[in-house]
C-alpha positions as CSV (number, residue, x, y, z in Angstrom):
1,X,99.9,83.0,106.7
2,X,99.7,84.6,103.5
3,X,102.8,85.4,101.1
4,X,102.2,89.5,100.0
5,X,104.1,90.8,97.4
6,X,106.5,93.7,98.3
7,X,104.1,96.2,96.2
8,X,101.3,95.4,98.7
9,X,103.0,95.8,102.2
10,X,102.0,97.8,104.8
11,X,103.3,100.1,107.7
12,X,102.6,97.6,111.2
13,X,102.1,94.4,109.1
14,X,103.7,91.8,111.1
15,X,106.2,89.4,109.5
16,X,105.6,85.5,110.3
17,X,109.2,84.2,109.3
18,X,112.8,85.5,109.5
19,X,113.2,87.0,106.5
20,X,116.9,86.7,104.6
21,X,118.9,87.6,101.8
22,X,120.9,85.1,99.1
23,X,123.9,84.9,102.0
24,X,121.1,84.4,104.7
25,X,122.2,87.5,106.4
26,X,118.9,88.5,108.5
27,X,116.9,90.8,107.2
28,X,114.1,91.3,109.5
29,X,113.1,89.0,111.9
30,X,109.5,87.2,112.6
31,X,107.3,89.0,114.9
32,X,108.2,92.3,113.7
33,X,106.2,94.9,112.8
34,X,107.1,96.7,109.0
35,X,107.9,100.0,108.9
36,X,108.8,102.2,106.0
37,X,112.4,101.5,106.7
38,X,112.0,97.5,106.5
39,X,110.3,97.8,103.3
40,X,113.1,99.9,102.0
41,X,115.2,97.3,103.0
42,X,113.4,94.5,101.3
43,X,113.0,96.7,98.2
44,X,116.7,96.8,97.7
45,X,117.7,92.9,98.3
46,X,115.2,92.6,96.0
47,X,112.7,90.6,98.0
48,X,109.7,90.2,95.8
49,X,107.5,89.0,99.0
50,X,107.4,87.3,102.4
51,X,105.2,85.8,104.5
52,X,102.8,88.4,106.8
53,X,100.1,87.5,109.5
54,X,96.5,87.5,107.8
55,X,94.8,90.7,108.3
56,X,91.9,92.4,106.0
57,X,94.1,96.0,105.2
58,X,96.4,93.6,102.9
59,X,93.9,93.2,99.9
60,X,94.4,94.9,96.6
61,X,91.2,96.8,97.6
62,X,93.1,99.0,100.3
63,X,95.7,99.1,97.4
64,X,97.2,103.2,97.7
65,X,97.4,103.3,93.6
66,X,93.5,102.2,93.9
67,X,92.4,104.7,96.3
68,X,93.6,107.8,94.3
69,X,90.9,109.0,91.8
70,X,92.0,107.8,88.0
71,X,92.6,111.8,86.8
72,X,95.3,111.9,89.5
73,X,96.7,108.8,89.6
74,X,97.2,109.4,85.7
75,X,99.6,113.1,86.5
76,X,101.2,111.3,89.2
77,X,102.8,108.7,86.8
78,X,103.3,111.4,84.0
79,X,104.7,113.9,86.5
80,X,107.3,111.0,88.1
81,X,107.5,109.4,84.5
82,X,109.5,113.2,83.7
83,X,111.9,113.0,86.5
84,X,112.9,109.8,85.7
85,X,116.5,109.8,83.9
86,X,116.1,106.1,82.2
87,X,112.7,104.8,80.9
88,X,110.4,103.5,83.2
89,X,110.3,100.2,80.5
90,X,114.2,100.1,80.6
91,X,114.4,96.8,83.0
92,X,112.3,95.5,86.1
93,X,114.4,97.1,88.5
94,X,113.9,100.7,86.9
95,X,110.2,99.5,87.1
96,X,110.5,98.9,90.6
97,X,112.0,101.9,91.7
98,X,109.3,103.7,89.8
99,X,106.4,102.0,91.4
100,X,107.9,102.3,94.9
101,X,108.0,105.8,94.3
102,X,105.1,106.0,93.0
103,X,103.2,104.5,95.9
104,X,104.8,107.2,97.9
105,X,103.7,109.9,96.2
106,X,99.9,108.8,96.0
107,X,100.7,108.2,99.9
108,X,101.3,112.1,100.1
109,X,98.7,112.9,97.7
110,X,96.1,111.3,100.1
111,X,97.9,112.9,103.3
112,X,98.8,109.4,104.7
């Protein structure tokens, strides 16, 4: 059972082990399938990864950024990079928040 980072989850990946916060409040529990909701979720306890059942749409090849031709992943950032109030190198959660976003919008941009 691997460990995935939060920037690699998927929609339907299913989740081996309860996950919880510091207070070990449950988060989402182990058989469930991720949605865009539990991601959120983990996103904002600031869970960097858990532990997922093996399966091959997981690898950094399948990667949304990665899929997006290089041109348009390049206006993407400088288009979000603008509407962002604080730079993007201000701290690692601003550079979260700006990946997460990010991922979205190439989601949109290759009508997923």
């Amino acid at each position: 059972m691997p460990n995935v980072k939060l920037e690699a989850l998927q929609e339907g990946m299913v989740v081996t082990t309860d996950v919880r916060n510091l207070d070990n409040m449950l988060l989402i529990p182990a058989g469930c399938a991720l949605s865009d909701r539990h991601i959120n979720i983990l996103c904002a306890w600031g869970i960097a990864e858990i532990q997922v059942e093996a399966c091959e749409d997981s690898e950094d090849a399948k990667d949304l950024l990665q899929q997006l031709p290089p041109g348009r992943l390049d206006q993407l950032t400088r288009e979000l990079a603008a509407t962002f109030w604080e730079p993007v190198d201000k701290g690692p959660v601003q550079q979260e928040v700006f990946n997460l976003v990010l991922r979205r919008q190439a989601k949109r941009a290759l009508g997923k």
